[in-house]
C-alpha positions in Angstrom: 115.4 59.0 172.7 117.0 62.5 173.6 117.0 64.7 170.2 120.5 65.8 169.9 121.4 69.4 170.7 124.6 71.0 170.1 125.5 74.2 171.9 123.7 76.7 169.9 120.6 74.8 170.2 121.2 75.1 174.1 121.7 78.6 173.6 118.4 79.1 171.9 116.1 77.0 174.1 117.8 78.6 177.5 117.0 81.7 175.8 113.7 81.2 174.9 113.1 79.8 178.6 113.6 83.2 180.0 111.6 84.8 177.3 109.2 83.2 175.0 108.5 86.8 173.6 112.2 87.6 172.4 112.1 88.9 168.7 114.7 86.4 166.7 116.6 89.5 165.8 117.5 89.9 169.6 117.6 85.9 170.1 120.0 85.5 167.1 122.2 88.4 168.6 122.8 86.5 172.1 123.4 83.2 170.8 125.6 84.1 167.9 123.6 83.3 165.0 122.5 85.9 161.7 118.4 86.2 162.3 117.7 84.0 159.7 119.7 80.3 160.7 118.4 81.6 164.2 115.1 81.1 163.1 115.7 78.3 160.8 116.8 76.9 164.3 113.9 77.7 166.6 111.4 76.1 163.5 113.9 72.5 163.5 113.6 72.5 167.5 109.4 72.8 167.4 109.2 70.6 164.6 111.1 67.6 166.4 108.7 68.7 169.6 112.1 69.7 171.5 109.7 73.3 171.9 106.4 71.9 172.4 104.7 75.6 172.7 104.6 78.8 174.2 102.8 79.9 177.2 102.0 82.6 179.3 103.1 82.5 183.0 99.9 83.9 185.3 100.3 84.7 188.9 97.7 82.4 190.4 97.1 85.0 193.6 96.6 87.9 190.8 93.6 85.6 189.6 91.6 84.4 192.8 93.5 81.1 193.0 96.6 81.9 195.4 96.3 78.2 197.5 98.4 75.8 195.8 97.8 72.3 196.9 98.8 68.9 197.0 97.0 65.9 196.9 97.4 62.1 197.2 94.6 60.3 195.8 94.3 56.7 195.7 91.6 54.5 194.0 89.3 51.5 194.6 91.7 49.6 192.0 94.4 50.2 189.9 93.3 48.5 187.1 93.5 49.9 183.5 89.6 50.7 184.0 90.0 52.6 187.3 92.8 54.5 186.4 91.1 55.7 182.8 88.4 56.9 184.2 89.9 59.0 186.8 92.4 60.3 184.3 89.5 61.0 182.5 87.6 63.1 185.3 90.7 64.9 186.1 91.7 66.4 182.4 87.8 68.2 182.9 88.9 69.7 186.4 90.8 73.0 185.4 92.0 73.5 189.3 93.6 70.6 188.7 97.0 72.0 187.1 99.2 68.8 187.5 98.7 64.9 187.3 101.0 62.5 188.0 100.5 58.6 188.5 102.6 57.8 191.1 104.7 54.5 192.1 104.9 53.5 195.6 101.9 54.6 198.8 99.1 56.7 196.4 98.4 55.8 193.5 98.3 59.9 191.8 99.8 63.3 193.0 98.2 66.1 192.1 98.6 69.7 192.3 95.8 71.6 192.9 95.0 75.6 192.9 91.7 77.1 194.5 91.2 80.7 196.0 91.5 79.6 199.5 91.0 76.9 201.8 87.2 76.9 202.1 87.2 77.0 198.1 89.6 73.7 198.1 87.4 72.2 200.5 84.2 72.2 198.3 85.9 71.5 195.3 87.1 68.3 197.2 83.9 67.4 197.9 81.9 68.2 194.9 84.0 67.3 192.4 87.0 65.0 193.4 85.6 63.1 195.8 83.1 62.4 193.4 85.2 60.5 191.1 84.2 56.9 190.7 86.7 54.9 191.7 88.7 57.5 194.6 89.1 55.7 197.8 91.1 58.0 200.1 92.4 61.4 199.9 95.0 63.1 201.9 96.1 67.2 201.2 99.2 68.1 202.0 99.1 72.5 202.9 102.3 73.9 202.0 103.4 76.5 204.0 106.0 78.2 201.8 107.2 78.1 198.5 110.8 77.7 197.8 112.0 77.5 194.3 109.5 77.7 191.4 110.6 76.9 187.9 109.5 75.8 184.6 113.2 76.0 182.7 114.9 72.5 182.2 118.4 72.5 182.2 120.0 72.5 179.0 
């Protein structure tokens, strides 16, 4: 169930979207608030696990991992079994920067990051591959990216 937000709430977290780092002096000043209901604020939103943390944004390319792929996996079975265990490989696979299980043709998407194509291609065959219980994969190249963002609308 949806934790209910009224517009200063909004304020904050579109704020803190844009800049995790703001001091609460300068994020009380754009949404309207003194510093100290501001922060009051920010500690009610983490508390109810509306903010779940704070992060730092890397540019993969300014760290050796500029290929960004996608992948379709699907298993031998999709019983509970099957699909623990390859959850289980995949939380250990740090290239591995996105799981989803999936409904409909494969049974997970992934999103994968690697330095370059020959490095994805090893780390397919060394490590994912590897995974009990992987039938098929397929790796979709993209060729540009469009729109990246990690701000939900609020």
């Amino acid at each position: 169930m949806p934790t209910e937000l009224d517009s200063i709430d909004r304020a904050i977290l579109r704020t803190l979207q844009q800049d995790g780092r703001i001091q609460n002096i300068d994020l009380a000043d754009r949404v309207g608030l003194s510093p100290s209901p501001s922060l009051r604020r920010v500690r009610q939103l983490e508390q109810a696990g509306v903010i779940q943390r704070y992060v730092a944004l890397v540019d993969p390319a300014k760290v050796g991992m500029g290929l960004t792929l996608f992948t379709r996996v699907w298993l031998t079975g999709q019983d509970e079994e099957s699909v623990n265990a390859f959850v289980e490989a995949i939380k250990k696979l740090p290239q591995i920067i996105e799981c989803h299980l999936m409904a409909g043709d494969s049974d997970f998407l992934l999103r994968v990051v690697a330095e370059d194509l020959e490095g994805y291609r090893r780390f397919q065959i060394e490590h994912l591959g590897r995974i009990k219980g992987v039938r098929n994969i397929k790796t979709e190249i993209p060729m540009q990216k469009i729109k990246s963002s990690w701000e939900i609308p609020v």
